[in-house]
ZAROLUM-411536 format. One line per field, with one value per residue (C-alpha): residue number from 1; residue in three letters; x, y, z. Coordinates in steps of 0.25 Angstrom, whole numbers, plus 5000, padded with zeros to 4 digits. Example, Ala and Ser with C-alpha at 12.3 -4.5 7.8 and 13.67 -1.06 7.14 Angstrom:
<rs>
n	1 | 2
res	ALA | SER
X	5049 | 5055
Y	4982 | 4996
Z	5031 | 5029
</rs>
This chain:
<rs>
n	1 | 2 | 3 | 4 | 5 | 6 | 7 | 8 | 9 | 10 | 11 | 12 | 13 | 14 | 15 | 16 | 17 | 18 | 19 | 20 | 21 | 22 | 23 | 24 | 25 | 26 | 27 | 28 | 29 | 30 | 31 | 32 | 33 | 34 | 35 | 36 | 37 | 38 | 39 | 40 | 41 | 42 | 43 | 44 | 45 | 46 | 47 | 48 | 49 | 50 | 51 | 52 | 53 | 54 | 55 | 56 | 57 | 58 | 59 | 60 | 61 | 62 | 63 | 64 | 65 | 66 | 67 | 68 | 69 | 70 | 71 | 72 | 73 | 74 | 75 | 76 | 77 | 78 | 79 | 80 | 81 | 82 | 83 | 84 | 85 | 86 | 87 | 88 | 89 | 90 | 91 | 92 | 93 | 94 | 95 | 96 | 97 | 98 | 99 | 100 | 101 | 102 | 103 | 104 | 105 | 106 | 107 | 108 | 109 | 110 | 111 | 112 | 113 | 114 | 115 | 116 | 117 | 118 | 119 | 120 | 121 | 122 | 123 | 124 | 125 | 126 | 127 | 128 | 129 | 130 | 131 | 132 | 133 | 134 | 135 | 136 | 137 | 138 | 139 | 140 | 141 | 142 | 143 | 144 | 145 | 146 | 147 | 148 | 149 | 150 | 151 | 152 | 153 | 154 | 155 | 156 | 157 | 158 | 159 | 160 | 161 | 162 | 163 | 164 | 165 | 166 | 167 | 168 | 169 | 170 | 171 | 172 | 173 | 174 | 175 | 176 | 177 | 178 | 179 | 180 | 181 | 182 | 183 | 184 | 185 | 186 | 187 | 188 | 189 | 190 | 191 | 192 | 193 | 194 | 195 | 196 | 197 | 198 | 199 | 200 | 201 | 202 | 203 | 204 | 205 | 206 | 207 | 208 | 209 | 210 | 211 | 212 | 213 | 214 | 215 | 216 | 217 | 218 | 219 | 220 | 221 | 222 | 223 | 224 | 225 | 226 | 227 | 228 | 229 | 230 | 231 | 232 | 233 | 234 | 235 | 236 | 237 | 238 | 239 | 240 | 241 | 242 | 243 | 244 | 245 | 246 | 247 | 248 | 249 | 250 | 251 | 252 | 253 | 254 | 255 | 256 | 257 | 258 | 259 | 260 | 261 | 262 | 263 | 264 | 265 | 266 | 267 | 268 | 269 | 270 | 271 | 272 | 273 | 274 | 275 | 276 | 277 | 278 | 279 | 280 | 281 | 282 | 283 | 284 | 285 | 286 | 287 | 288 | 289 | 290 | 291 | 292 | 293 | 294 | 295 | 296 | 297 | 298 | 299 | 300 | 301 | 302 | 303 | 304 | 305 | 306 | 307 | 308 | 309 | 310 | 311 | 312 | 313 | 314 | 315 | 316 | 317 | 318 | 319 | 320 | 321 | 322 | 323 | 324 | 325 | 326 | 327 | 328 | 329 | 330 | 331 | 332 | 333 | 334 | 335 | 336 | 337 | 338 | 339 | 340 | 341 | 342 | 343 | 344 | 345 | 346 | 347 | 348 | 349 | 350 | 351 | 352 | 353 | 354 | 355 | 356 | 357 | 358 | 359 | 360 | 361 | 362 | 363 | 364 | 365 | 366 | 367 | 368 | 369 | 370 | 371 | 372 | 373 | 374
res	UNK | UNK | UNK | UNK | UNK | UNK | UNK | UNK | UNK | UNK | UNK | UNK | UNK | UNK | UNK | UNK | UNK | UNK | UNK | UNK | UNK | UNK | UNK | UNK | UNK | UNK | UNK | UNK | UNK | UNK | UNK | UNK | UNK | UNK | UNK | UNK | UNK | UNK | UNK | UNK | UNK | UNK | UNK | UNK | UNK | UNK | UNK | UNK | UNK | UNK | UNK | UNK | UNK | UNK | UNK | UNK | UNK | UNK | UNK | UNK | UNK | UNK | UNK | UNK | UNK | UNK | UNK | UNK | UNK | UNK | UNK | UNK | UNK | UNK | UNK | UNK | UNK | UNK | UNK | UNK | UNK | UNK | UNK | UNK | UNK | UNK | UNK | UNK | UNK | UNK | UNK | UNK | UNK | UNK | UNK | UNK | UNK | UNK | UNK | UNK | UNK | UNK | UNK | UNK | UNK | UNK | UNK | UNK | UNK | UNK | UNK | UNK | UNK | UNK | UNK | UNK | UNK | UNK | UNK | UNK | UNK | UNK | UNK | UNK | UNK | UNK | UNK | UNK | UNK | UNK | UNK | UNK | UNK | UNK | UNK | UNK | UNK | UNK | UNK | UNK | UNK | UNK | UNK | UNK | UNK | UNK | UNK | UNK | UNK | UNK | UNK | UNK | UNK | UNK | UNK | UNK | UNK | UNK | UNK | UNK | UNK | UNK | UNK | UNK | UNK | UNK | UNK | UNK | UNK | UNK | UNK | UNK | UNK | UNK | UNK | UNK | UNK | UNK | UNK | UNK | UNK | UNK | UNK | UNK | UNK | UNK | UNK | UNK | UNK | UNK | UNK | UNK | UNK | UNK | UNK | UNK | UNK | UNK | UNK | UNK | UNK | UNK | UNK | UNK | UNK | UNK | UNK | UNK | UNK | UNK | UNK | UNK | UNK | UNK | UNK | UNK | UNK | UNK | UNK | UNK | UNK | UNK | UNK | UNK | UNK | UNK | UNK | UNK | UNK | UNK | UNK | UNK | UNK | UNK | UNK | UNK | UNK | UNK | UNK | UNK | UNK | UNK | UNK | UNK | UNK | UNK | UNK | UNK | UNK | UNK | UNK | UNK | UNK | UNK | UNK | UNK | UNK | UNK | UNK | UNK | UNK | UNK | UNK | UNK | UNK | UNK | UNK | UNK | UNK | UNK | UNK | UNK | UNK | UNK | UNK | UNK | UNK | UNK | UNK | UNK | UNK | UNK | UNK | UNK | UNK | UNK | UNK | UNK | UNK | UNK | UNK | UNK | UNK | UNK | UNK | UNK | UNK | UNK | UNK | UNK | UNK | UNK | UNK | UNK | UNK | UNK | UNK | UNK | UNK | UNK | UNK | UNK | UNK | UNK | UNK | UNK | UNK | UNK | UNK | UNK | UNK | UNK | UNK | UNK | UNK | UNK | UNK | UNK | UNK | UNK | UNK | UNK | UNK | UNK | UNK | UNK | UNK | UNK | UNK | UNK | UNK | UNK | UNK | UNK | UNK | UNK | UNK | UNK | UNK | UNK | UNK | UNK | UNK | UNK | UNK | UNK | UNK | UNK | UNK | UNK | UNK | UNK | UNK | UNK | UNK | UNK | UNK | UNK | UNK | UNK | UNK | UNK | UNK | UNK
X	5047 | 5061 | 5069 | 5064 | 5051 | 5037 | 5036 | 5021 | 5019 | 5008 | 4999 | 4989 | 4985 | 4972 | 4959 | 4955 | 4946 | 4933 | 4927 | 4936 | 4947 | 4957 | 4967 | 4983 | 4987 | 4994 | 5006 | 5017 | 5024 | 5019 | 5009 | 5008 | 5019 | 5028 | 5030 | 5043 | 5050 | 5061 | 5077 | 5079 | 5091 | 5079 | 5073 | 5077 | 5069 | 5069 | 5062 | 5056 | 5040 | 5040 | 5031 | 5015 | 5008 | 4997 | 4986 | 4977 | 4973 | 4956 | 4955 | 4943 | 4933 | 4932 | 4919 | 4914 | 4916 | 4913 | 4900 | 4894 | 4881 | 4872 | 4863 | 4868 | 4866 | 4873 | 4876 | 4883 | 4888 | 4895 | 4900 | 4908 | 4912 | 4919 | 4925 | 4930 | 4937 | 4943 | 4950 | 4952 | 4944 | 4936 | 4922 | 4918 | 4925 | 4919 | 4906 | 4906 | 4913 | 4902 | 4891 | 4895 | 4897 | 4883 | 4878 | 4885 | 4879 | 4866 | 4871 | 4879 | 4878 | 4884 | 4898 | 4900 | 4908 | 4913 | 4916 | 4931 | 4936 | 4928 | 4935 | 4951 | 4948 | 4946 | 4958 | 4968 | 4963 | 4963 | 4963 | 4948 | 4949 | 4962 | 4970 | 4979 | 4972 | 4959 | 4948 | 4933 | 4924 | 4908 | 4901 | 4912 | 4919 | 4933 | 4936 | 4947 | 4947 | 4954 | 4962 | 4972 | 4977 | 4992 | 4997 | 5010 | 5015 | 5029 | 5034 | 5030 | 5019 | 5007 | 4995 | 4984 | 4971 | 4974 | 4966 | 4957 | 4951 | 4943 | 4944 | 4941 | 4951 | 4943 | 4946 | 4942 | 4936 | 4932 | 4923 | 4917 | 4912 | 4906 | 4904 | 4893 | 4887 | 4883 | 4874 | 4868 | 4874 | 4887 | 4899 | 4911 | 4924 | 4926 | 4915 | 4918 | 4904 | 4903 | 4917 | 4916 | 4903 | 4910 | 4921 | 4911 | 4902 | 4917 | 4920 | 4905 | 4905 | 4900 | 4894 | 4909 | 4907 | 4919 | 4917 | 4925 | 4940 | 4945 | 4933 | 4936 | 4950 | 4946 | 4936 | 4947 | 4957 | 4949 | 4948 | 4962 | 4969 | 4984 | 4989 | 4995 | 4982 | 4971 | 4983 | 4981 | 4965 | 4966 | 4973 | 4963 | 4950 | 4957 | 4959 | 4947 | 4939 | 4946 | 4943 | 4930 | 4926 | 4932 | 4922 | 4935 | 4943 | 4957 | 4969 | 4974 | 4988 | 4987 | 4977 | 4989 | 5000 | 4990 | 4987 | 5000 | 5004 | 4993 | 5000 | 5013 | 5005 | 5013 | 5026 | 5036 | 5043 | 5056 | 5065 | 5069 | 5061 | 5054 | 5046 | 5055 | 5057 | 5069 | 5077 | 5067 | 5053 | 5046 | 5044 | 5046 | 5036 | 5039 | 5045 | 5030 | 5023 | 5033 | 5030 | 5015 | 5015 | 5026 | 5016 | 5005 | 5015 | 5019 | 5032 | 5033 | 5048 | 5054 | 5054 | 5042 | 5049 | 5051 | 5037 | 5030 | 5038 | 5035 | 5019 | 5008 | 5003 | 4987 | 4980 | 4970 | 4978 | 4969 | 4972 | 4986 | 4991 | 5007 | 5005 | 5018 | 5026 | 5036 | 5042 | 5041 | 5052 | 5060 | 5056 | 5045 | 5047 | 5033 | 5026 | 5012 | 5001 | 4987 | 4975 | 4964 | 4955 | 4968 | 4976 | 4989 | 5000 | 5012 | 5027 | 5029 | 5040 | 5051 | 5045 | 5031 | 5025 | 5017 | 5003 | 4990 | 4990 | 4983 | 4991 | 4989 | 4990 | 4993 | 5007 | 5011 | 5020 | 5012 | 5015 | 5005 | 5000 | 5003 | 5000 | 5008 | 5005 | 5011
Y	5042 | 5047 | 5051 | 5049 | 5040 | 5045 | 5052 | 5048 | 5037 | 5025 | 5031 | 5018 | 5012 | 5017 | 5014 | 5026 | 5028 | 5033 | 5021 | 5016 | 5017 | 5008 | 5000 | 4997 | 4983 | 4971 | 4970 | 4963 | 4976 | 4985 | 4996 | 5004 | 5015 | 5011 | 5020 | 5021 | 5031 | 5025 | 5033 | 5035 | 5026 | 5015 | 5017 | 5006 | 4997 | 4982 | 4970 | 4963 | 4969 | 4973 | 4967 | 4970 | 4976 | 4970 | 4980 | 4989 | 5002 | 5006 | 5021 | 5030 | 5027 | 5039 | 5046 | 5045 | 5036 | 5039 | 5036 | 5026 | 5032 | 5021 | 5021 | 5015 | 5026 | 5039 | 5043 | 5029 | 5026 | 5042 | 5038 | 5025 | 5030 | 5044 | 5034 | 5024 | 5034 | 5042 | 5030 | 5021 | 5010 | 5003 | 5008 | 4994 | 4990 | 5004 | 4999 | 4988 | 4993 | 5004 | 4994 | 4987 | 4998 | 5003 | 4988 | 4986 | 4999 | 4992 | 4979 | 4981 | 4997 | 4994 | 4990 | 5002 | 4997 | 5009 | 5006 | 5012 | 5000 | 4991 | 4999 | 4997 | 4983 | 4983 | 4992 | 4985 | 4970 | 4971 | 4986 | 4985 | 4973 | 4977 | 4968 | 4959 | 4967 | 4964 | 4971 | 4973 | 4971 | 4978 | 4968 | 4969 | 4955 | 4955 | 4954 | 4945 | 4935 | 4942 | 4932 | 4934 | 4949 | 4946 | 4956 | 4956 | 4963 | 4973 | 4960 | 4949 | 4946 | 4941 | 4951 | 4948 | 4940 | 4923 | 4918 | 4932 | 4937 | 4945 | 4963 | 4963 | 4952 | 4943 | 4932 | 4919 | 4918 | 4932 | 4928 | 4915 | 4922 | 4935 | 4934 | 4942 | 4946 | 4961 | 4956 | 4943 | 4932 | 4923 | 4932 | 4934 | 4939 | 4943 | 4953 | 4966 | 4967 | 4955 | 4957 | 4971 | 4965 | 4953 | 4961 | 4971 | 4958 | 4955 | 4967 | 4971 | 4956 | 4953 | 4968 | 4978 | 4990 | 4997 | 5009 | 5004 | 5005 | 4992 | 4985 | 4989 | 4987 | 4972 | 4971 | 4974 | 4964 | 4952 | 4956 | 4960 | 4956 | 4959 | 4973 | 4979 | 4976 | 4983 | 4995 | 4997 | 4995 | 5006 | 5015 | 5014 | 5015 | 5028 | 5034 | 5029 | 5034 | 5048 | 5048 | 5043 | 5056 | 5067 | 5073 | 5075 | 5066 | 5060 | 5068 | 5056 | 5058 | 5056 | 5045 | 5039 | 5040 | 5036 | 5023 | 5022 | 5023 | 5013 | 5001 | 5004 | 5002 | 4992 | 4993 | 4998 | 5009 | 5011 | 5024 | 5030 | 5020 | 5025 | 5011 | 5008 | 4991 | 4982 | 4988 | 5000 | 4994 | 5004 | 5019 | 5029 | 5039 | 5049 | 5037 | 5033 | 5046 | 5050 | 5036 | 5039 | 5051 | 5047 | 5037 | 5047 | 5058 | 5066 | 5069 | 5072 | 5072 | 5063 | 5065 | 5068 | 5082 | 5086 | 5080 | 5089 | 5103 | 5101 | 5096 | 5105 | 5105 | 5102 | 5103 | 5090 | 5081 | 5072 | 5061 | 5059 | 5070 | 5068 | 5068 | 5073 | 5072 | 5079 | 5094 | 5101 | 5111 | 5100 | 5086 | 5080 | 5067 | 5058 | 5058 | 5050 | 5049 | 5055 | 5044 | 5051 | 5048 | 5053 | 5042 | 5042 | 5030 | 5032 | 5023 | 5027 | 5023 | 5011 | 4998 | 5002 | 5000 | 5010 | 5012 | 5020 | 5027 | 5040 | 5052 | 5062 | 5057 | 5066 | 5070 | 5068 | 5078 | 5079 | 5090 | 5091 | 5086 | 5089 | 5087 | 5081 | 5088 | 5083
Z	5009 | 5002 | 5012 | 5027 | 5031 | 5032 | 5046 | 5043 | 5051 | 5053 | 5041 | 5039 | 5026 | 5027 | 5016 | 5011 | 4998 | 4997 | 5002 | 5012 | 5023 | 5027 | 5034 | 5034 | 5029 | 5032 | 5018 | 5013 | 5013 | 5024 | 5020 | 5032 | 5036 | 5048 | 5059 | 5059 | 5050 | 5041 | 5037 | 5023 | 5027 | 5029 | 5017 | 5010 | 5004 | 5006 | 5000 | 5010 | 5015 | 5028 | 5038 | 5036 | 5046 | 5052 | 5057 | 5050 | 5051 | 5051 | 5042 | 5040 | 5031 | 5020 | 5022 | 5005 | 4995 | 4981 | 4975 | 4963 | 4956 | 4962 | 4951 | 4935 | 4927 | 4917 | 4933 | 4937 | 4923 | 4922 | 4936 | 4931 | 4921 | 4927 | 4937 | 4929 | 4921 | 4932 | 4937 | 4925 | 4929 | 4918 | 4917 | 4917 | 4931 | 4937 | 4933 | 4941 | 4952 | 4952 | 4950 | 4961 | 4970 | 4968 | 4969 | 4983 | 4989 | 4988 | 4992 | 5005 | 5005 | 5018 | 5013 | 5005 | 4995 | 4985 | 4970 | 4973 | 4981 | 4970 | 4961 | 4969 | 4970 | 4953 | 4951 | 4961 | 4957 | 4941 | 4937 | 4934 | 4925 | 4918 | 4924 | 4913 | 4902 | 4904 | 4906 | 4908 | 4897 | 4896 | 4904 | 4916 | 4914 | 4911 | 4897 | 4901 | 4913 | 4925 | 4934 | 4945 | 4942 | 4951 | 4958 | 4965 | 4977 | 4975 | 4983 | 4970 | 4980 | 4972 | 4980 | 4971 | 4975 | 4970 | 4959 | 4959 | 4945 | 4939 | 4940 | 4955 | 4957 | 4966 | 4973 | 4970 | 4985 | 4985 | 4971 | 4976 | 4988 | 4984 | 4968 | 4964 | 4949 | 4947 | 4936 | 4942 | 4933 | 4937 | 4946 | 4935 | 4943 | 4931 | 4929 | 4935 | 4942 | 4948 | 4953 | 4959 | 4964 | 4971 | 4977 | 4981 | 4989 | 4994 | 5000 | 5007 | 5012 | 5026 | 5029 | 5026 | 5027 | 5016 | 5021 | 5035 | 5033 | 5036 | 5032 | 5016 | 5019 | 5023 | 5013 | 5002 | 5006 | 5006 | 4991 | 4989 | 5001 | 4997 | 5004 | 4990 | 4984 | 4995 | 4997 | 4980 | 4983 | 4995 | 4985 | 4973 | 4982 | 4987 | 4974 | 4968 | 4979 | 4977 | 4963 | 4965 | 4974 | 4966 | 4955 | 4945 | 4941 | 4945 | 4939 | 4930 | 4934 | 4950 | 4948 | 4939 | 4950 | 4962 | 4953 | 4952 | 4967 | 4970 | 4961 | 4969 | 4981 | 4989 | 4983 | 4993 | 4998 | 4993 | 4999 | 4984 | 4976 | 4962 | 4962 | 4948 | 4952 | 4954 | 4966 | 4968 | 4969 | 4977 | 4980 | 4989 | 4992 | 4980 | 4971 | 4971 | 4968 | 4960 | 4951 | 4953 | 4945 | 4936 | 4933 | 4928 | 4920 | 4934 | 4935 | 4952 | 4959 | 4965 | 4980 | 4989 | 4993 | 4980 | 4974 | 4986 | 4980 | 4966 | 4967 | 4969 | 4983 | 4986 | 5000 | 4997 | 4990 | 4978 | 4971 | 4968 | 4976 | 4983 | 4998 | 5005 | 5018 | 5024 | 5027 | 5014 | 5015 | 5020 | 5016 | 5011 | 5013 | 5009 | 4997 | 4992 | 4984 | 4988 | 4984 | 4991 | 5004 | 5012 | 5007 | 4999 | 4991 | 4996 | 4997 | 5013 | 5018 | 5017 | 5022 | 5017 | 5002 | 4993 | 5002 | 5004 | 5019 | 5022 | 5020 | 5031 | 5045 | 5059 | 5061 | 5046 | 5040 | 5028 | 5017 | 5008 | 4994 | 4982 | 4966 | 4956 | 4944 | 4928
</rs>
């Protein structure tokens, strides 16, 4: 928001990729919008989190989920390999998390697990492997030992998973529990296979059904348990599973600047703030989109009124689409970024951090979409 407060009020933190739906979030800094609208006189950031909250919200489960070519083949290898490219993950770490997918479906076809939450949990953990320059070498070991990858909150909080290694970033109890070999020989947490195959065991454990909202949303955190990191994992599922449905590709530039929103997920909102450090940390709502596309070459203006006057307009917003708010001959006053299943990254309000929420609800004021073109 730039100059008043959302008038959208209670939208939930909801799970929405292909495969799942989800639920709100208990965070050092509140993820969930408040009800209570905020005067721009309020907006003003302070540096202490506000209170987390402690419910959650059950969502929808999508109706479709993107499919793995079941059988190993010029069909299953074309398949990887169009994927991998689309998203920039390594064709080796696709590989497995494909493998695994398929191997599951026979395993517990019950859980249906899908290869883009596999595929979030690789991307968030260690970047597929890529983590401190290292990467995944033919057989799908890391060609470098892959430790504790730290990650710290925008509060210095360390957020990472203690004493985890390898690309999936397990934990040492989440390994000793559930390690498993693709191949048949000793479980290596460093090998992509059997890693993508322990988490996979993890995450179906005791019967889950991941096609149930707030069972992958608890499946998930006993993984990666820290709030920043399962908001990050909601975003990617949601825009792998869009990519992962659409016959053509991403266009590069809006998948650059929803990566981008998704590794500012948690920082907070700051009324004026361009995310630039030191006494502006944070963003508001155009600060962060405005940033996003800067970030892939797009030049948008700075506020969510003049962003929606000088974009193209769309009626179904894609991937990387800016999702507005407000009265458009008067003042639009919101401004986000469409990830796909319904769901955008958006900086709310003041007291909230960057987030994924659904973007429609009843009552909303909601203006329209529109296209950021360079």
């Amino acid at each position: 928001m730039e100059e008043k407060t959302s008038r959208r009020r209670r939208l939930p933190v909801i799970i929405a990729a292909v495969v799942v739906a989800g639920a709100a979030l208990v965070a050092a800094i509140t993820f969930a919008p408040k009800d209570e609208p905020k005067t721009e006189a309020a907006a003003v950031q302070s540096s202490v989190p506000p209170a987390p909250p402690t419910s959650s919200v059950p969502a929808e489960v999508p109706k479709e989920q993107p499919k793995v070519p079941q059988q190993q083949g010029q069909e299953f290898d074309a398949w990887v390999s169009k994927t991998s490219g689309w998203l920039d993950i390594p064709l080796r770490a696709m590989t497995g998390y494909a493998k695994t997918t398929v191997a599951m479906g026979k395993e517990a076809p019950g859980c249906r697990l899908s290869w883009v939450t596999l595929a979030a949990l690789g991307k968030i953990a260690s970047d597929h492997g890529r983590a401190k320059g290292s990467s995944l070498g033919d057989a799908g070991v890391m060609t470098v030992p892959l430790g504790t990858v730290e990650v710290r909150d925008f509060y210095n909080k360390v957020v990472s998973v203690p004493n985890a290694s390898g690309p999936l970033q397990l934990s040492p109890s989440a390994w000793n529990q559930f390690q498993a070999s693709a191949s048949g020989g000793k479980p290596d947490p460093q090998n992509i296979d059997d890693a993508t195959l322990t988490a996979a065991r993890a995450l179906c454990a005791g019967g889950r059904d991941l096609g149930q909202g707030q069972t992958w949303w608890n499946a998930v955190s006993t993984l990666q348990p820290a709030p920043m990191m399962m908001h990050r994992t909601l975003a990617t599922v949601n825009v792998y599973g869009t990519v992962g449905q659409n016959p053509q590709p991403p266009n590069s530039a809006a998948l650059s600047a929803v990566n981008f929103a998704i590794d500012k997920i948690g920082l907070p909102y700051v009324w004026g703030g361009n995310g630039t450090g030191g006494g502006d940390p944070g963003f508001d709502c155009s600060g962060l989109t405005t940033a996003a596309y800067a970030s892939a070459g797009v030049r948008l203006n700075r506020t969510a009124h003049t962003q929606y006057h000088s974009v193209n307009k769309v009626t179904d917003p894609q991937l990387g689409d800016l999702i507005f708010y407000g009265e458009p001959n008067t003042k639009i006053h919101h401004v986000g970024l469409y990830i796909g299943n319904q769901q955008m990254i958006d900086a709310p309000q003041t007291g909230q951090a960057v987030q994924v929420h659904t973007y429609r609800k009843q009552g909303d004021d909601y203006a329209g979409a529109g296209r950021p073109t360079a």
